[in-house]
N, C-alpha and C positions, 0 to 999 in steps of 0.2 A: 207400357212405357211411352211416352210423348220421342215425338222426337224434336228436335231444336227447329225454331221456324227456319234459320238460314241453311237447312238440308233438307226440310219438306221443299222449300222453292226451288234448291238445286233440282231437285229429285221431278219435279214440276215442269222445270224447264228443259228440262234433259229427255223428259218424254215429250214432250211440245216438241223440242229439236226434232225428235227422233222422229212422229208422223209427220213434219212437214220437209224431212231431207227424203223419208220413202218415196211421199207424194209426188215431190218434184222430182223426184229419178223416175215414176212409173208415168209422169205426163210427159215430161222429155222423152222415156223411151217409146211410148205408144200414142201418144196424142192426149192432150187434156177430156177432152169430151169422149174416148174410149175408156178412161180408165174409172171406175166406181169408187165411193166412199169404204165399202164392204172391204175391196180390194183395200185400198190405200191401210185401211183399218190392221187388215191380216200381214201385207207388208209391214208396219210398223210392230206387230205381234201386242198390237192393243184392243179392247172391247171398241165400239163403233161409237157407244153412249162418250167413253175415255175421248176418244177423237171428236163427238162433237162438245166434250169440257171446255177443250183447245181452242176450236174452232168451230164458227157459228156457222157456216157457209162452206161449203166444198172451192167456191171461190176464194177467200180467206188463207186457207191451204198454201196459194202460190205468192201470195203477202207476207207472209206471216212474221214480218217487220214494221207490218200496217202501226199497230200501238203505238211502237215503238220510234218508228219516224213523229207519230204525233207529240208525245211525252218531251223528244229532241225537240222539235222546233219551238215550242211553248216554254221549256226550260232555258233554249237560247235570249227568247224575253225576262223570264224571271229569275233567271239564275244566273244573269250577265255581273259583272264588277258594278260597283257605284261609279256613274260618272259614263261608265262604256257605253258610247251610240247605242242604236237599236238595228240598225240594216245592216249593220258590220258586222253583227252577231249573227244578225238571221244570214246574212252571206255567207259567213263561213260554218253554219251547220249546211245550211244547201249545199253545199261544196264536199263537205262529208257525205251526205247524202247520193249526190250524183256520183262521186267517185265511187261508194260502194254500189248505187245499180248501172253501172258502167263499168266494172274490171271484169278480170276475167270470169269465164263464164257465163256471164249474165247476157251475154246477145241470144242464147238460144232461148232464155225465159223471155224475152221483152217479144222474142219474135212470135211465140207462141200466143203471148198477152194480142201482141195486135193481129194475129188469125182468128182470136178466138168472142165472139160476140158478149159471151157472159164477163168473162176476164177482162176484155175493153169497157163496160157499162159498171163494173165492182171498183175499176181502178177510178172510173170516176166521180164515183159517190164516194168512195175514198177520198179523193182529192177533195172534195166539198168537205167534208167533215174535218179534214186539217185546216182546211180555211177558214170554218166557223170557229174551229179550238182556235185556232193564233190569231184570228179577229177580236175575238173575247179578251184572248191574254192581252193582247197589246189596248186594246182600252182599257181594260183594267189596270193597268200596268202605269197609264199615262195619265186616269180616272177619268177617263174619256166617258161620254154613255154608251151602254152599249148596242151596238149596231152603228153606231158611229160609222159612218161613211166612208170618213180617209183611212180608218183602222181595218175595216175590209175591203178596200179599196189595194190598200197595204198586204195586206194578207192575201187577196188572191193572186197579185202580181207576184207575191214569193213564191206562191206555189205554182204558177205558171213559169216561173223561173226554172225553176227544177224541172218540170216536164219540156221545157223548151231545151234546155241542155243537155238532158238525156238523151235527147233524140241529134245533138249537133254532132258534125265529124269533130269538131274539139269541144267536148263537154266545159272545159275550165276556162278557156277564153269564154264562153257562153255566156258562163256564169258572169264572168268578169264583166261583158259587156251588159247584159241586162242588168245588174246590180248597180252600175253607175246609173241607168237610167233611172232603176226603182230611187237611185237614194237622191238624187237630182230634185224628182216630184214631191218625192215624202219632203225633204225641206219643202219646198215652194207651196204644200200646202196641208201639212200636218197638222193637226188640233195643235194650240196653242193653253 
């Protein structure tokens, strides 16, 4: 008997949830670079092949919203209202964004992230690879060409947005102040 796809995916995500809440509970509790995939794998009560379905990378593991951030910010370009600016959009998912890796909990993962040399070098090819997708989107978007200049020009500064506010004592003034600035440039010299 098949089962319906909108419960194979539950059933999907729900085990994805499940090795990447083990993970981060056995690198919080023992150190990222102590604890193995094997481990992580038996913590979750899943085969190691199941764990690398999930995740491609033991770094991955401590992301594992990586997608998912990407999918938001590209959908804030293409999924905005007719008529709805473009930096307003991208401002208030980064604002989502930061508030979620900025509440509770999450200073003990960011700090781990910046101890840890593989987790500092993944979060940043990470961050390129959202730059590339919402550089894309937003020429495409505007029928800019792509690689378009001010379009990742655009793009990096959002996602240096977000890293810059993460890291501020006030995450949302952060935002606030570098968004004026991104949205300032973007007029004064957007494709036309």
């Amino acid at each position: 008997m098949n089962e319906p796809a909108g419960r194979r995916e539950r059933k999907k995500a729900a085990t994805r949830q499940k090795i990447a809440d083990a993970a981060l509970r056995l690198f919080l509790e023992r150190g990222y670079d102590a604890v193995g995939i094997r481990e992580v794998a038996a913590e979750a009560d899943v085969a190691v092949t199941t764990l690398f379905a999930h995740f491609p990378a033991k770094e991955a593991l401590v992301f594992e919203q990586d997608a998912d951030f990407e999918r938001r910010l590209t959908e804030a370009v293409t999924g905005r209202a007719p008529g709805e600016p473009l930096v307003p959009a991208l401002r208030r998912e980064v604002l989502v964004m930061v508030r979620h890796c900025t509440g509770e909990g999450a200073g003990p993962v960011w700090e781990m992230v910046l101890a840890t040399a593989d987790l500092r070098e993944y979060e940043e090819s990470m961050r390129l690879r959202h730059t590339e997708a919402l550089a894309a989107a937003v020429a495409a978007e505007l029928g800019a060409a792509p690689g378009d200049t001010a379009c990742r020009a655009l793009a990096r500064f959002v996602i240096d947005a977000y890293a810059l506010a993460r890291e501020a004592d006030e995450p949302e003034a952060a935002v606030d102040e570098v968004f004026r600035m991104i949205e300032a440039a973007w007029e004064a010299g957007r494709p036309r």
